[in-house]
C-alpha positions as CSV (number, residue, x, y, z in Angstrom):
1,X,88.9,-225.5,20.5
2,X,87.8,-222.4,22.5
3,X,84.0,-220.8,21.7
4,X,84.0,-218.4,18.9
5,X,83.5,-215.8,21.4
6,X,86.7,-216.5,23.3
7,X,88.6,-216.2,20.1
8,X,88.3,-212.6,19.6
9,X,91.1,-210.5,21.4
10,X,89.7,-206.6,21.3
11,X,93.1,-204.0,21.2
12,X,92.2,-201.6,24.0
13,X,94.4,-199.3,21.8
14,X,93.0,-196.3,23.5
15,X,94.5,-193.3,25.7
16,X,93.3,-193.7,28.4
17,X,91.3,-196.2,31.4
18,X,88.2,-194.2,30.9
19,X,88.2,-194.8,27.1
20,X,89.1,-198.3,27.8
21,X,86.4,-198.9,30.4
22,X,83.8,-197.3,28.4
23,X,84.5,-199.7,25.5
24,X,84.6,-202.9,28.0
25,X,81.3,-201.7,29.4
26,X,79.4,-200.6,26.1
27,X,80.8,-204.4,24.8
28,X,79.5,-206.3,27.7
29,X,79.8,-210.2,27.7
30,X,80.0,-210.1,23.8
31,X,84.3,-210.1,24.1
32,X,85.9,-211.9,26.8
33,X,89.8,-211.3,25.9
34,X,91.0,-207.5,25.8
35,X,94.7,-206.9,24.4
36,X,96.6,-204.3,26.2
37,X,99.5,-202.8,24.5
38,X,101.8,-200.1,24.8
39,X,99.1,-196.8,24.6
40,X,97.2,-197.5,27.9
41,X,100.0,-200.1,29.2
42,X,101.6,-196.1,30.3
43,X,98.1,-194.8,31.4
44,X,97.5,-197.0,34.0
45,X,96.5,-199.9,31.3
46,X,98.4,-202.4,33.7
47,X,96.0,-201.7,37.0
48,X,93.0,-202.2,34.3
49,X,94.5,-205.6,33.5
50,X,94.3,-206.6,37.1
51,X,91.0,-205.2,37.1
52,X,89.7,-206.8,34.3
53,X,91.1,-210.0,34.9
54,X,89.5,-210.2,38.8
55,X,86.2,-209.9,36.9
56,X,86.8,-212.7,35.1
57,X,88.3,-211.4,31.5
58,X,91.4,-212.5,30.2
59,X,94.2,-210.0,29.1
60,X,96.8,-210.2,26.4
61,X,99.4,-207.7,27.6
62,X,101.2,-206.9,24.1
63,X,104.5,-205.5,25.5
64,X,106.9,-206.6,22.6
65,X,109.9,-207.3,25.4
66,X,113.1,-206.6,23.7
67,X,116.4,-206.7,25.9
68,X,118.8,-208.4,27.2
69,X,117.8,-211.5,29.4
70,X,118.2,-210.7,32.9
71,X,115.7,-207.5,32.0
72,X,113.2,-209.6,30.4
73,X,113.3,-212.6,32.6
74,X,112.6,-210.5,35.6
75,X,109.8,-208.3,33.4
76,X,108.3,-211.6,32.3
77,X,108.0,-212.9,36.0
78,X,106.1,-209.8,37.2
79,X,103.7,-209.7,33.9
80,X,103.3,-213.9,35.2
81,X,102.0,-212.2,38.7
82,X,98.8,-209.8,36.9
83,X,97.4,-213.0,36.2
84,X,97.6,-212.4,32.3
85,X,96.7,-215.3,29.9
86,X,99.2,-213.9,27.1
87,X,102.6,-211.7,26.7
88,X,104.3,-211.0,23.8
89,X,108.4,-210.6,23.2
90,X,109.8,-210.0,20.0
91,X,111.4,-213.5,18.5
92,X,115.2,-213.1,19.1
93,X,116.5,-216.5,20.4
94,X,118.1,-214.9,23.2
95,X,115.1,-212.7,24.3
96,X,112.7,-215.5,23.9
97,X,114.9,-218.0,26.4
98,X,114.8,-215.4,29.1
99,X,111.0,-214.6,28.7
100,X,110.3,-219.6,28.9
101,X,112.5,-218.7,32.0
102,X,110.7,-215.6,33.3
103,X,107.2,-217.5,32.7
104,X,108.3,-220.3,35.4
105,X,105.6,-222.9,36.0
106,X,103.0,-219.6,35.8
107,X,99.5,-220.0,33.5
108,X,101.5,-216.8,31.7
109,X,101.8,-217.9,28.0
110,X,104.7,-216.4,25.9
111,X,103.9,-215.0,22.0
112,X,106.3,-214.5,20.0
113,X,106.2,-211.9,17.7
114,X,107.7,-212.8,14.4
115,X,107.0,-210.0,11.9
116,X,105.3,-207.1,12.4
117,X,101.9,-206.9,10.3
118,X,102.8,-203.1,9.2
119,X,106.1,-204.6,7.9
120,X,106.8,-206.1,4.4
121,X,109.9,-206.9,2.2
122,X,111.1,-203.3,1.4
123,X,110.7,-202.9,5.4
124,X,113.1,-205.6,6.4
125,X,115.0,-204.4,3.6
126,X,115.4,-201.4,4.6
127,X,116.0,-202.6,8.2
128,X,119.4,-205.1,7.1
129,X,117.7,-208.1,6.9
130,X,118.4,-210.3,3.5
131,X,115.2,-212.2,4.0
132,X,111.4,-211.8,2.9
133,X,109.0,-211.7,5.1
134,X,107.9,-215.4,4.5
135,X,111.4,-216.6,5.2
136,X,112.0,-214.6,8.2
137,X,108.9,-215.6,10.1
138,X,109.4,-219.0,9.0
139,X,112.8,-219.2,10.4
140,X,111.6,-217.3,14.0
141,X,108.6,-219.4,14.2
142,X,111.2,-223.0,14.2
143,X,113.6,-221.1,16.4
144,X,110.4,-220.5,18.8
145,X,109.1,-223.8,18.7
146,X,112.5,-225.1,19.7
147,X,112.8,-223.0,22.6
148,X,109.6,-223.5,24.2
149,X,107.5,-220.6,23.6
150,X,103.9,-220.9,23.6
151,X,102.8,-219.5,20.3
152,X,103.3,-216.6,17.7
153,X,102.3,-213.7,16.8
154,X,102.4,-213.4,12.6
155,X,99.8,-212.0,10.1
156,X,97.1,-214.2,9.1
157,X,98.9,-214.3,5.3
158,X,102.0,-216.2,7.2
159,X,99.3,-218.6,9.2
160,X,98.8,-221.1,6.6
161,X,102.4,-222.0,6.1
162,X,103.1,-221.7,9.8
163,X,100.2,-223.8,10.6
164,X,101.6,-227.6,9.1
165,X,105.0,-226.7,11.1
166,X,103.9,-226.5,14.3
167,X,103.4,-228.8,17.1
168,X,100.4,-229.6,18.8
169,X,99.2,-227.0,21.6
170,X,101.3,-223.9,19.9
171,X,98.6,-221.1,19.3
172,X,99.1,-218.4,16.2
173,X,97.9,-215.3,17.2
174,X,96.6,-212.8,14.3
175,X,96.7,-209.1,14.2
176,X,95.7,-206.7,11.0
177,X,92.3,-208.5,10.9
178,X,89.7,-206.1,9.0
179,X,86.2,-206.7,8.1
180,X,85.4,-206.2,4.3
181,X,85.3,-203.2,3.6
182,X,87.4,-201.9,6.7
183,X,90.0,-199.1,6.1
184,X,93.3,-201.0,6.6
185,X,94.8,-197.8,7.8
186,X,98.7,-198.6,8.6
187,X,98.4,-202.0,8.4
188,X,100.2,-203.5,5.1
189,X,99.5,-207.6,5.7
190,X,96.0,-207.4,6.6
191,X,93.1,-210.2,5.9
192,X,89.5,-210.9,6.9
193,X,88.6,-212.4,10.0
194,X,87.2,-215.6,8.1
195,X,90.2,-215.6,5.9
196,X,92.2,-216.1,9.2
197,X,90.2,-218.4,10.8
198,X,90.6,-220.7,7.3
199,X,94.5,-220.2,7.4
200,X,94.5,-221.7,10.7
201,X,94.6,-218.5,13.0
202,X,93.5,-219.4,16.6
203,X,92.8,-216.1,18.0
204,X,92.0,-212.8,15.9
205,X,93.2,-209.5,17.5
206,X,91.1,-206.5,16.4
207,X,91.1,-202.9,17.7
208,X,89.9,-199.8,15.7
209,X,87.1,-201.7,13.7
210,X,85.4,-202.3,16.8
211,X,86.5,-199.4,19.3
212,X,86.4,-196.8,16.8
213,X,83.0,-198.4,15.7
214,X,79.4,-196.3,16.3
215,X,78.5,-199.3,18.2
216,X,81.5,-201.1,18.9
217,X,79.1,-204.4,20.8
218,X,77.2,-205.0,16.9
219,X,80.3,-204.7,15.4
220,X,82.1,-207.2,17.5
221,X,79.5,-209.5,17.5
222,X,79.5,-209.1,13.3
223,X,82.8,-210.7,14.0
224,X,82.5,-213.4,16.4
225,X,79.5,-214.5,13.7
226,X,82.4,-214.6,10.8
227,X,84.7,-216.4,13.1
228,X,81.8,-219.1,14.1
229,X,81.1,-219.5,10.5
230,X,84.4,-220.3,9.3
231,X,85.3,-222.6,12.6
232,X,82.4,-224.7,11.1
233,X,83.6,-224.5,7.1
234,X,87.1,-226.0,8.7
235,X,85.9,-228.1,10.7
């Protein structure tokens, strides 16, 4: 198992490099993993990746590839060139056999996202799907583990039941982490980062409560303590 510290992924959910660097820099060697995502991906959040990377971070580009195969194999093999440690496609069989193809024999390791953590049952609903949100991610996290990819993306409220299910080596990947006390802003599955930790959650993704934080290096470090904590109550 990985060092608390490695286990925090910080969202660089920010609009632009600047922003982003000044966070990296005013964090230091308290966060190790940075999450990239769609905001700065389209600001010139890809270069930073590289950048980051070179100095010896690793980078979770969270892309969400949705298309048909040919697009995201060959998207997939040019994310495997950055260097990244983690890329995330959303969990349609199809989608996800592409991206196992696109990943090659590369270090590149392929999330799948099952249900998005601002989703619930009226979403999916709403959306045409006649499942809950247990059901669903249950049925995309099998369908993932049968095709190869290398872990999930779920809420840390699916984690525990997810958890049992999977095989050895196949990492789950937890967004809508708040503190206590945190607003949960539009986030509707949220849970603490101890709460995650205990439901089996290898790596914690949190943005705003530490970016948006007066001193975003004390905050993240608040967390990497939680998640220390309740690596050893597991244990």
């Amino acid at each position: 198992m990985e060092q608390p510290r490695d286990r925090l992924i910080v969202a660089l959910d920010l609009p632009s490099v600047d922003a982003a660097e000044q966070v990296v820099e005013a964090l230091g060697d308290s966060v190790t993993f940075y999450k990239i995502g769609y905001q700065l991906a389209f600001r010139g959040g890809l270069a930073l990746a590289e950048k980051l990377i070179f100095k010896g971070r690793r980078v979770f580009v969270d892309l969400k590839l949705h298309d048909i195969g040919n697009t995201v194999e060959k998207g997939v093999e040019s994310v495997a060139k950055l260097g990244a440690t983690f890329l995330t496609v959303h969990a349609y069989p199809q989608t996800m056999k592409a991206a196992v193809a696109g990943r090659g024999d590369s270090n590149l390791r392929i999330l799948a996202v099952t249900v998005l953590t601002s989703y619930d049952d009226a979403d999916l609903a709403a959306a045409g799907y006649d499942f809950t949100v247990p059901e669903l991610v249950a049925e995309r996290a099998a369908q993932a583990q049968d095709i190869g990819v290398d872990g999930l993306v779920c809420s840390a409220e699916e984690a525990a039941m997810l958890r049992p299910k999977l095989a050895h080596g196949m990492v789950l990947v937890t967004p809508g982490i708040r503190p206590a006390g945190a607003e949960v802003g539009d986030q509707k599955r949220v849970k603490t980062p101890r709460d995650a930790i205990l439901a089996g959650a290898d790596y914690l993704v949190v943005g705003r409560p530490i970016v948006a934080a007066t001193n975003p290096r004390v905050a993240a470090d608040g967390i990497v303590a939680e998640i220390a904590a309740a690596a050893d109550a597991s244990a």
